[in-house]
BALOMI-505024 format. One record per residue: x, y, z of N, C-alpha, C in turn; residue in three letters. Coordinates in steps of 0.02 Angstrom, whole numbers, plus 50000, padded with zeros to 5 digits. Layout:
BEGIN
XYZXYZXYZALA;...
This chain:
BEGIN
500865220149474500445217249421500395209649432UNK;499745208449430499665201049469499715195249387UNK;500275187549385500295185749343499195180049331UNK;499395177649281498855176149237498785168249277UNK;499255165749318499305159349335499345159049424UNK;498955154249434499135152349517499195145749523UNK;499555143349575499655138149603499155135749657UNK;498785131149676498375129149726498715123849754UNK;498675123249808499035120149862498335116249910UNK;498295110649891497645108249912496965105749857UNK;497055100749839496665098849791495885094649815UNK;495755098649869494965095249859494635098449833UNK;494025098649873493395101549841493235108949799UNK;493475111549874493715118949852494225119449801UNK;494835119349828495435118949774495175118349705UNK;494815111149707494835111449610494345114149588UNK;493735115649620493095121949600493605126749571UNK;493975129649627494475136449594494825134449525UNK;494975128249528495585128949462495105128849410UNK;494425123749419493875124049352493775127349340UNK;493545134949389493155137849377493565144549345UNK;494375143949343494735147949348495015147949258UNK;495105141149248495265139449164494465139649148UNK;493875141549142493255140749119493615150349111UNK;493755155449149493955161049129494765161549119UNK;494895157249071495675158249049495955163049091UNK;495965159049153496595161949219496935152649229UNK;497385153649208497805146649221498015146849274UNK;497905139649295498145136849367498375127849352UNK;498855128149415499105121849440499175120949491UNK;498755111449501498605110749580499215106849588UNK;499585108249664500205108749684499815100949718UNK;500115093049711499755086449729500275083049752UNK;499965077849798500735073749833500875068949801UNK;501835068849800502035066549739501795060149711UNK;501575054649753501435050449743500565049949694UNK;500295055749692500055055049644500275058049561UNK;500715060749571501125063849507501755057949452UNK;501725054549515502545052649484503075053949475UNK;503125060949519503575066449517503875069049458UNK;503235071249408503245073849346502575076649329UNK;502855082649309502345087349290501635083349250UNK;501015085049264500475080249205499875081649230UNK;499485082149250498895083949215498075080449265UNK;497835081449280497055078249323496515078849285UNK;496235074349265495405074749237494835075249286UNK;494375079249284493935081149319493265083249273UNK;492775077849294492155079549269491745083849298UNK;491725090749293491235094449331490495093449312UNK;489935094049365489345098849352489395104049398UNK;489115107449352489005115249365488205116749418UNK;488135122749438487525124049447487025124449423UNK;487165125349356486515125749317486365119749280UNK;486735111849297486865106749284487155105549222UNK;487415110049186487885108049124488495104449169UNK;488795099949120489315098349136490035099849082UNK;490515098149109490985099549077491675096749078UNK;492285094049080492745089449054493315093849063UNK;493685094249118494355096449129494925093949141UNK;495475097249125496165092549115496575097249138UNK;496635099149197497085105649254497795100749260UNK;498385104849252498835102149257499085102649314UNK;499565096949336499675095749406500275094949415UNK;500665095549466501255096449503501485095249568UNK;501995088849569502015086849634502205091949680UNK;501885095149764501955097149793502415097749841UNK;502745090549822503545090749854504145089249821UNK;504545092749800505065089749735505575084549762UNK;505465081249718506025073149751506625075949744UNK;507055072349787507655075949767507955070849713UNK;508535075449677508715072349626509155068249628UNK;509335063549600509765055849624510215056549576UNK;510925054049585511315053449535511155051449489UNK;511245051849404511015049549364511735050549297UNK;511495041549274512155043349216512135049149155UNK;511735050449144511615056649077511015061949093UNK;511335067049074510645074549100510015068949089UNK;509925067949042509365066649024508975064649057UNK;509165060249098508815056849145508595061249228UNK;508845067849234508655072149300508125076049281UNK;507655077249327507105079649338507185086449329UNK;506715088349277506805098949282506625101149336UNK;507145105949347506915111449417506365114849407UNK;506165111849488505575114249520505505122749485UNK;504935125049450504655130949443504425137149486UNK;504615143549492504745146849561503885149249543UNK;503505149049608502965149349628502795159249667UNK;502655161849623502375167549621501745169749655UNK;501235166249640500495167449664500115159549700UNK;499875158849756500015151949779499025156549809UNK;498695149949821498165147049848498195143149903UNK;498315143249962498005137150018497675135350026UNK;497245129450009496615126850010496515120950078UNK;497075118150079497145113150106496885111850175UNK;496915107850239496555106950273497155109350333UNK;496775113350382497385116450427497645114950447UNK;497705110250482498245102550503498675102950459UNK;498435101450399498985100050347499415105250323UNK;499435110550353499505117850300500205117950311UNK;500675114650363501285118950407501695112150345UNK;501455104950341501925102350287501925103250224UNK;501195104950203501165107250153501575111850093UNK;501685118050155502125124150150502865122450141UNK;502865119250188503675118550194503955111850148UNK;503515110550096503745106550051503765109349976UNK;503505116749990503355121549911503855127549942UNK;504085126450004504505134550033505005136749988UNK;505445130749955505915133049925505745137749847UNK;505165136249834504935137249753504495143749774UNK;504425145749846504115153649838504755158549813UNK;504275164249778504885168249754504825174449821UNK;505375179449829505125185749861504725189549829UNK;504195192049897503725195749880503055189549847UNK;503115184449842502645179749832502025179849863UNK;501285179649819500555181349840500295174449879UNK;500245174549957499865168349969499335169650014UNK;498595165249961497805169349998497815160150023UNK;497845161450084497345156650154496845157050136UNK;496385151650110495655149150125495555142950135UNK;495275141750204495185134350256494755135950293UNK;494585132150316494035133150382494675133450465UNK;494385136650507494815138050562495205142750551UNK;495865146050626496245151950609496735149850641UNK;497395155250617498035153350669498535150550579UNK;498145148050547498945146550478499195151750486UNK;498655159450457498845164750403499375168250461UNK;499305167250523499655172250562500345168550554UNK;500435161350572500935156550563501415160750491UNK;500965159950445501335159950399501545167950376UNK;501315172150423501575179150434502045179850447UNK;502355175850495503045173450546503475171150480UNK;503385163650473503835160350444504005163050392UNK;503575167650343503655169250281503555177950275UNK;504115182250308504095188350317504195191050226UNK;504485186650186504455189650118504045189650072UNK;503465185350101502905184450049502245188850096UNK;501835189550028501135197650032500595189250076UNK;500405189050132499865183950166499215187450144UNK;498725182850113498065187550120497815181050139UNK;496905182750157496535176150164495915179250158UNK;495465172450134494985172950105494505166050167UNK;493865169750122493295165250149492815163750125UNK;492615157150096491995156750066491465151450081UNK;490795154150048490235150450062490205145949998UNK;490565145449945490315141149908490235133449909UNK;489955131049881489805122249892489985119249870UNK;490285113149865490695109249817490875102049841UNK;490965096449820490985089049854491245087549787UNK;491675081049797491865076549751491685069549780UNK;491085066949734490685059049730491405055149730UNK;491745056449694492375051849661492975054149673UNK;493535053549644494205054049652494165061149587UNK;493955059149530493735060349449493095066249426UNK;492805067449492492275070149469492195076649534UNK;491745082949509491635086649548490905089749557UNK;490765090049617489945093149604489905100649635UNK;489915106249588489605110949620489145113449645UNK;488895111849716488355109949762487785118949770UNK;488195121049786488025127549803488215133949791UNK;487835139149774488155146849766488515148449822UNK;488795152249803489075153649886489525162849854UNK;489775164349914490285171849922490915169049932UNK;491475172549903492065171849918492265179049963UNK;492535180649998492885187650018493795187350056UNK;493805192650016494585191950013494995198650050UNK;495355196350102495665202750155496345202550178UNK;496565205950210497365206550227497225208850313UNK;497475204650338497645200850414497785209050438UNK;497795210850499498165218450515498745214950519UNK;499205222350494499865220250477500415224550538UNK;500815224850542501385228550603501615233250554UNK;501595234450509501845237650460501765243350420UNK;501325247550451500895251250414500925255550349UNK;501615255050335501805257050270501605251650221UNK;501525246850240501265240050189500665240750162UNK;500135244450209499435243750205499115247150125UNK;499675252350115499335254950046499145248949985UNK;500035246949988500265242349930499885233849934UNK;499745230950008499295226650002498385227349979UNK;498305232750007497815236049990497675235549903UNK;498055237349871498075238249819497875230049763UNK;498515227149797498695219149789497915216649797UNK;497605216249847496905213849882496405215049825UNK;496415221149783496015224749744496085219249699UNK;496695220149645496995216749599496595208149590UNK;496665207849637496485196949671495915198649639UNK;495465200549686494815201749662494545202749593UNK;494755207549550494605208949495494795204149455UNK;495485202249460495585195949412495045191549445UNK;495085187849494494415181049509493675181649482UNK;493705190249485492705192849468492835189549406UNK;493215187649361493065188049283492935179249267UNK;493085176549336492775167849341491785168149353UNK;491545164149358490695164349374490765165049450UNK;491345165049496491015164949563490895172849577UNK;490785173149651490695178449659491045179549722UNK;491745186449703492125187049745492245192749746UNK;492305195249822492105204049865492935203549863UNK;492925210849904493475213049959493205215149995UNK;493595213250067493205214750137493825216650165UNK;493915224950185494455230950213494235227250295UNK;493725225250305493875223150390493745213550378UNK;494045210650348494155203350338494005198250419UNK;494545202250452494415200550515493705198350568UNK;493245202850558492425202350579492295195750548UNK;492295196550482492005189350435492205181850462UNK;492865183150481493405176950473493275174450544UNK;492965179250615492925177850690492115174450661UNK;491675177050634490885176550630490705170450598UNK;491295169150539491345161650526491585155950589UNK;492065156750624492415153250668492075150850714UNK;491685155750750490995156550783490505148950753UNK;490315148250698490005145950664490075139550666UNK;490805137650658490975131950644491425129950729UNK;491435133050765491355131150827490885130650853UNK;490365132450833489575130550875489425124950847UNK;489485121750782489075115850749489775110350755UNK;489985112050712490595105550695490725101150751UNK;491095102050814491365096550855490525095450886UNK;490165097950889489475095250910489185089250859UNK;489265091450807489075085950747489385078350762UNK;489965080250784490685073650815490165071450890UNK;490175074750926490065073550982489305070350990UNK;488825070950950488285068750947487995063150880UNK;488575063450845488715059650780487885060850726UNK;487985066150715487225066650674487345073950618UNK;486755074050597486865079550527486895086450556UNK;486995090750541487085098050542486435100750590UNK;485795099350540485125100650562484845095250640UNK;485185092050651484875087050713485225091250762UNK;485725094550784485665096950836485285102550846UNK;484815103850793484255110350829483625106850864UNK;483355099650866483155096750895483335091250951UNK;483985096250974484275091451022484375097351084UNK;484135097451146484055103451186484715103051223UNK;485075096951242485625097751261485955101951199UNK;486115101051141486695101951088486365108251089UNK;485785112551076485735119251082485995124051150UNK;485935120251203486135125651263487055122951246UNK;487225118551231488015119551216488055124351174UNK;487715123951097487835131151045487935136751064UNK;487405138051109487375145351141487845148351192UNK;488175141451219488805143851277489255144951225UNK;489355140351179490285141251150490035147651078UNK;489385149851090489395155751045489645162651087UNK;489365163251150489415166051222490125167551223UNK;490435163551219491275162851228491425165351178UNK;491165165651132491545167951056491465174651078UNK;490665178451090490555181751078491115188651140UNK;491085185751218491695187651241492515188351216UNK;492645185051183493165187151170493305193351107UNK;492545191351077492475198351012492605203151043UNK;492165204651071492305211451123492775213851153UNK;493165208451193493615211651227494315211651134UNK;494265210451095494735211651031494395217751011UNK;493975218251025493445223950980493375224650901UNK;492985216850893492935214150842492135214050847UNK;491595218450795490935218550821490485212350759UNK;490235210950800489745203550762489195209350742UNK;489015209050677488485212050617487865208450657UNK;487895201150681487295197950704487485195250773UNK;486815190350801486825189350868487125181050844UNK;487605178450856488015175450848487815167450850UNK;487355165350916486965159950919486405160450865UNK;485995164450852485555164450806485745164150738UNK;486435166350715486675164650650486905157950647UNK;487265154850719487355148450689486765143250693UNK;486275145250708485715140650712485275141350652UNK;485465146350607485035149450539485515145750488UNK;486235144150521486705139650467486565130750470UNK;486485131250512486235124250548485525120850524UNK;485085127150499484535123450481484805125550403UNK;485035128850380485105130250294485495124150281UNK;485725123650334486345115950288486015110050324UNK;485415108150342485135102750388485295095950358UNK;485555095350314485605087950283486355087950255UNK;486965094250281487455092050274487815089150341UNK;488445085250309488785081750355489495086050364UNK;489545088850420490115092850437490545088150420UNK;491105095350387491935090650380492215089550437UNK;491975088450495492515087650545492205080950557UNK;491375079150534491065071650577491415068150507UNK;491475070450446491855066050386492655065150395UNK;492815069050443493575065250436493495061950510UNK;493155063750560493225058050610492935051950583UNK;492335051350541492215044050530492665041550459UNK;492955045550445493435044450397494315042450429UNK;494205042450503494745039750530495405044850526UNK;495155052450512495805055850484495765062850544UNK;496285064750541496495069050594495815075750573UNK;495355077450639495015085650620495495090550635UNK;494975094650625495525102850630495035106550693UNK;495015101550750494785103950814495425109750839UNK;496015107850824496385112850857496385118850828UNK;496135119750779496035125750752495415129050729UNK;495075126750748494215128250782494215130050837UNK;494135126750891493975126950967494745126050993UNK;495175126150979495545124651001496035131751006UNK;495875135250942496225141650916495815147350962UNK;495155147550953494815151151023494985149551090UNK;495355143551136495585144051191496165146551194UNK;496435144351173497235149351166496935155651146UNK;496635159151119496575165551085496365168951159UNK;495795164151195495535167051274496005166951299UNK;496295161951316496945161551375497545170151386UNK;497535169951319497975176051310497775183251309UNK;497145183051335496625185951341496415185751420UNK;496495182851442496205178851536495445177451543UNK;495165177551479494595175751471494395166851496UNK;494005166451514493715158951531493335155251479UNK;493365150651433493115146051398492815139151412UNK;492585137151481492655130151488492255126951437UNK;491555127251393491545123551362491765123351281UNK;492145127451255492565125351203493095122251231UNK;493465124651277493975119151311493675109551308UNK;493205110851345492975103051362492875102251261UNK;492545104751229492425101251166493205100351132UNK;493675103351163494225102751109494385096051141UNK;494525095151199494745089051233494205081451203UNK;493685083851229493245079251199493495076651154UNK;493255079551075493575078150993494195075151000UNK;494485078451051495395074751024495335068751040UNK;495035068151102495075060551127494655055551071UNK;494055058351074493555053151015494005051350964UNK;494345057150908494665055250866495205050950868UNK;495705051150936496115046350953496005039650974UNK;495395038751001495345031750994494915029650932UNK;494565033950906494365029950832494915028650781UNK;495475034750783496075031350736496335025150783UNK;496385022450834496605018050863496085011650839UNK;495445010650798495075009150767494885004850708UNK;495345008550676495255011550613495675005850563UNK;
């Protein structure tokens, strides 16, 4: 029986869409924030949403430092910090880079048997955290919805979008009923928010077809420094799309993972639908902050390698990005 409350771990865009959109259907949540914005005491974030249909609305999600200070001698109780609250149902929102400190600064406050749904762009956490965390149920999710924050204070819900929510194949196959079940549960509680959220029994297809996606555009966006939509009028940046879709699309196969579509043509149908957005990977390179190339293009060479498959140009783009980004933080 799934409780009434989750924890989110990752407070951007996404993250706090979920918690708004989550207290707008009295499902309580708390975004798990680094301490230094807490004070290392439980309290609270204001967030001005608009909505899609441009109402707006005035939220006050309570917040919780994501890493508990430790406690210092102190002359009278009074003065020590209440113990950290054991964390039952958890959200990863956060950015994949960030996911491995993230975790291991909330590890102690998972309980056994603890619910944690992966949703990020890129792959390689949820399996990570298969390993490290053999007592907690891993699911992961994926969504199209839209969302930016103008401000620190404010949120814009940009776009409709799909959420879909699945369970990784497991070694376990006695598990599959009872996650199965669990997977159901997620869902039904989230349907009763305004988004709109599936279950997907083959998660896997979705999660490669996205990856695909954001390995054809993203480090190209870096590499050519322009919007989403400019590399379909760029004939070099299209015959790259079509190789590192090529590569994707080899290694589907040999996993026997089948693409619903022709893989270059979907990311070029994403590429013109989002023509005037700015990939998160060209906003944190010109934002001077680490991308999540290694887990884009970086997660598909290793995935080939172990495979004996050949990648050279996601290889060259992972190298590329790392370097660009290393000397622009050298920059910065």
């Amino acid at each position: 029986m799934l409780e009434n409350h989750w924890y989110i771990l990752g407070a951007g865009a996404i993250g706090s869409l979920f918690a708004c959109q989550f207290e707008r259907a009295n499902i309580r949540s708390t975004l798990l924030i680094r301490a230094s914005q807490t004070h290392l005491k439980n309290t609270s974030k204001s967030l001005d949403v608009t909505f899609l249909d441009g109402s707006k609305q005035h939220f006050s999600i309570q917040t919780q430092p994501s890493v508990q200070a430790s406690i210092q001698p102190s002359l009278t109780p009074l003065d020590e910090s209440p113990p950290p609250t054991p964390i039952r149902q958890l959200i990863l929102t956060t950015k994949a880079h960030q996911s491995q400190t993230a975790i291991d600064g909330i590890q102690s406050r998972l309980t056994e048997g603890a619910i944690i749904v992966v949703m990020q762009n890129g792959m390689g956490v949820a399996e990570q955290l298969q390993v490290q965390l053999p007592q907690c149920a891993i699911f992961v999710a994926t969504t199209t919805e839209g969302a930016h924050r103008p401000t620190e204070d404010s949120l814009i819900h940009a776009g409709a979008g799909e959420t879909w929510i699945g369970k990784l194949p497991s070694s376990n196959p006695k598990d599959c009923g009872k996650e199965y079940i669990t997977a159901q549960n997620i869902v039904e509680q989230w349907q009763r928010s305004a988004l709109s959220i599936h279950y997907d029994r083959n998660i896997t297809q979705r999660l490669w077809t996205k990856l695909a996606i954001n390995c054809a555009i993203n480090p190209l966006t870096v590499k050519y420094q322009c919007n989403n939509g400019a590399l379909l009028t760029n004939p070099e940046a299209l015959q790259l799309m079509e190789e590192v879709c090529q590569e994707l699309q080899n290694i589907m196969t040999a996993k026997g993972i089948h693409a619903h579509s022709d893989l270059f043509a979907t990311a070029k149908q994403v590429a013109k639908n989002t023509h005037s957005n700015i990939s998160s990977m060209l906003q944190d390179y010109r934002n001077h902050r680490p991308t999540e190339i290694h887990f884009i293009n970086g997660y598909v060479v290793n995935e080939a390698n172990t495979l004996s498959i050949p990648t050279p140009v996601n290889q060259a783009l992972t190298l590329e990005i790392t370097n660009k980004a290393y000397q622009n933080s050298l920059g910065a």
